[in-house]
C-alpha positions as a LaTeX table, in Angstrom:
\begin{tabular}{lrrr}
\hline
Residue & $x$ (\AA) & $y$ (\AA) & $z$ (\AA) \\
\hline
Unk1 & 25.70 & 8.14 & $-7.84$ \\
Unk2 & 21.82 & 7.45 & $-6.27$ \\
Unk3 & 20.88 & 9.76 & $-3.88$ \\
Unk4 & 17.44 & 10.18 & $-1.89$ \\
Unk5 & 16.90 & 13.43 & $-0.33$ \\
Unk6 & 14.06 & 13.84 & 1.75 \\
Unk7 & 12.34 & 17.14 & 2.85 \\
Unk8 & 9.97 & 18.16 & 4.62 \\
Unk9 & 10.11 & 17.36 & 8.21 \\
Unk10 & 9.56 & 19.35 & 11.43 \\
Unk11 & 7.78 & 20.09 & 14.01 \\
Unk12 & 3.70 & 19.82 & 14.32 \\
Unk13 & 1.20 & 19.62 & 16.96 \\
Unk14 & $-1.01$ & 16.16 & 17.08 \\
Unk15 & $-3.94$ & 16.07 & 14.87 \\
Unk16 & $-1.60$ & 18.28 & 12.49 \\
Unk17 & $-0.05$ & 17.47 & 8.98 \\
Unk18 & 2.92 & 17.54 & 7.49 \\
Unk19 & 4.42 & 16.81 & 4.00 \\
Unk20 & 7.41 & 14.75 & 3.16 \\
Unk21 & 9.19 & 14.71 & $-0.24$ \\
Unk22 & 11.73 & 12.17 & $-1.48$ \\
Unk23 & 13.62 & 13.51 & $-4.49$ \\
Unk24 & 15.67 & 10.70 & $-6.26$ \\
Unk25 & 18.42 & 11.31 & $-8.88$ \\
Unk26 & 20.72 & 8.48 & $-9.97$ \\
Unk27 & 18.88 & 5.81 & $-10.72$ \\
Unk28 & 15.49 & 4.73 & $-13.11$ \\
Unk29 & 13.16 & 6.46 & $-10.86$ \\
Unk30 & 9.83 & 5.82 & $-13.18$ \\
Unk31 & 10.52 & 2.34 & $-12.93$ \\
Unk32 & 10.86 & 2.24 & $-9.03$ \\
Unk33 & 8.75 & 1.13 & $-6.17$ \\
Unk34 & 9.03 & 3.53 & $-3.87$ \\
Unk35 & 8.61 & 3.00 & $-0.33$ \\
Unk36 & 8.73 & 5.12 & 2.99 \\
Unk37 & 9.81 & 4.01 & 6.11 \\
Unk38 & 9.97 & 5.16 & 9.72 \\
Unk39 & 12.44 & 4.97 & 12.99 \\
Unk40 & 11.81 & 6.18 & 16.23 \\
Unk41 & 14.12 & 6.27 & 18.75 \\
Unk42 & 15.01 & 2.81 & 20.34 \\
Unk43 & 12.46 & 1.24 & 18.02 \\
Unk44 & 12.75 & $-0.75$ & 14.83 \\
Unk45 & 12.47 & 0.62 & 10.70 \\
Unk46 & 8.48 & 0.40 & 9.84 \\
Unk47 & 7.20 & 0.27 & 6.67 \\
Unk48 & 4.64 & 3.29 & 6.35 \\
Unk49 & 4.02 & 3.12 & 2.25 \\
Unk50 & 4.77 & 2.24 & $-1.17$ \\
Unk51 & 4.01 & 3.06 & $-4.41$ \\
Unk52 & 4.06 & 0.94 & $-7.50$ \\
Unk53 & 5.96 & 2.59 & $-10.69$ \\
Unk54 & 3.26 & 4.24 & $-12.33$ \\
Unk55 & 1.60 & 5.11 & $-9.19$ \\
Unk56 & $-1.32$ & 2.98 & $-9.75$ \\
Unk57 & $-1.23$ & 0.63 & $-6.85$ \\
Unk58 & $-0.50$ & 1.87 & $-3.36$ \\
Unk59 & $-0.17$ & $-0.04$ & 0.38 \\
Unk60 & $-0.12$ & 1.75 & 3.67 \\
Unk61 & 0.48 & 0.65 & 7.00 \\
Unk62 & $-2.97$ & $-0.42$ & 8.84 \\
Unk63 & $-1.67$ & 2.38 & 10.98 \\
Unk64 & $-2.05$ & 4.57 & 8.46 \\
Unk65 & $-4.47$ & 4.14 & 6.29 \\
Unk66 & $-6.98$ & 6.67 & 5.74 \\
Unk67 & $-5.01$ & 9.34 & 7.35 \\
Unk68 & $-1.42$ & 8.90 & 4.67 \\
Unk69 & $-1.11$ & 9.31 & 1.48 \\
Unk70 & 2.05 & 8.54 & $-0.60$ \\
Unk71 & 2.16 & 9.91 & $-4.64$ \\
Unk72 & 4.85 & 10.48 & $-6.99$ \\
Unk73 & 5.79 & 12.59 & $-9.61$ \\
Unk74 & 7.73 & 10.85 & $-12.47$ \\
Unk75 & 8.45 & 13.87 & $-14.28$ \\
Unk76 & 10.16 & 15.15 & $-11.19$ \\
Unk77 & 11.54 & 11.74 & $-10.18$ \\
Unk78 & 10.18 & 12.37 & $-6.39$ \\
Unk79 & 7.76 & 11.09 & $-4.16$ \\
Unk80 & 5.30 & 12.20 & $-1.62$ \\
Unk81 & 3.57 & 11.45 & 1.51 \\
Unk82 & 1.45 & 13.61 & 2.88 \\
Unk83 & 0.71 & 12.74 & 6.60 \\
Unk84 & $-2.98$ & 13.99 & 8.50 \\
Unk85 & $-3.72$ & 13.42 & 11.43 \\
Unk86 & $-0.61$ & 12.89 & 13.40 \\
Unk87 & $-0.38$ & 10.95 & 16.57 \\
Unk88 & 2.38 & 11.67 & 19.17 \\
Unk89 & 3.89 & 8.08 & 19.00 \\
Unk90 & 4.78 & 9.12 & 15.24 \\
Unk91 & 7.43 & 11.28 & 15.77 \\
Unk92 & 10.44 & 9.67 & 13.98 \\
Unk93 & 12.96 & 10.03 & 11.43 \\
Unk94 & 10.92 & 9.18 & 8.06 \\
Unk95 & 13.09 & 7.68 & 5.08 \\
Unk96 & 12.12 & 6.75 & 1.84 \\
Unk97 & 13.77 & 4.02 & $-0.40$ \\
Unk98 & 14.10 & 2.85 & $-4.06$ \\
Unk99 & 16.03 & $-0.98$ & $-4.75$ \\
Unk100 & 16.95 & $-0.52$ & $-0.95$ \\
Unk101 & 18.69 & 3.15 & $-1.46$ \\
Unk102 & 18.27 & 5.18 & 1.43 \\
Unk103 & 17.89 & 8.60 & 1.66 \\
Unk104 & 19.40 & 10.06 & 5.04 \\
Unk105 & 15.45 & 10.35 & 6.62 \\
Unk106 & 13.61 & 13.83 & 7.40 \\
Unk107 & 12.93 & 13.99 & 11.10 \\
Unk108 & 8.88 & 14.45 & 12.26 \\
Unk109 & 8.82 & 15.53 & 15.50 \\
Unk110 & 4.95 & 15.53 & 16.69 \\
Unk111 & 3.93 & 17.59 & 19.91 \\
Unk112 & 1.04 & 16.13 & 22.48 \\
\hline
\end{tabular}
């Protein structure tokens, strides 16, 4: 059974940071890309990152770049982003996703 559990999530004021982790069981994980994803309220899914198997090539949102950061841990078959800098209009439910399993999404809630 795959199953995506992100942590992480919560509550930060703008210009803050926050942490997400993706921990994957259930499937090949080394071999993955692994991608996060965001949904705010009334608005559609948005890529945010990915991450290439061996962690060697990365893409981030023009949003986001310079201020996100996604890594992975093979050895603990789980993957990171690690958000600076947040903006108000960022507060969503952040998901991550591996062959187009979903985890159930950590919510980021960012106060102005």
């Amino acid at each position: 059974q795959v199953q995506l559990a992100e942590s992480g999530g919560g509550l930060v004021q703008a210009g803050g940071s926050l942490r997400l982790s993706c921990a994957v069981s259930g499937l090949t994980f080394s071999t993955a890309v692994m991608k996060w994803f965001r949904q705010a309220p009334g608005k559609e899914r948005e890529f945010v990152a990915s991450i290439s198997w061996n962690g060697g090539t990365t893409y981030g949102a023009d949003s986001v770049k310079g201020r996100f950061t996604i890594s992975r841990d093979n050895n603990k078959n789980t993957v990171y982003l690690q958000m600076n800098s947040l903006h108000a209009e960022e507060a969503a439910v952040y998901c991550c996703d591996a062959y187009s399993y979903w985890g159930r999404g950590a919510q980021v809630t960012v106060s102005s």
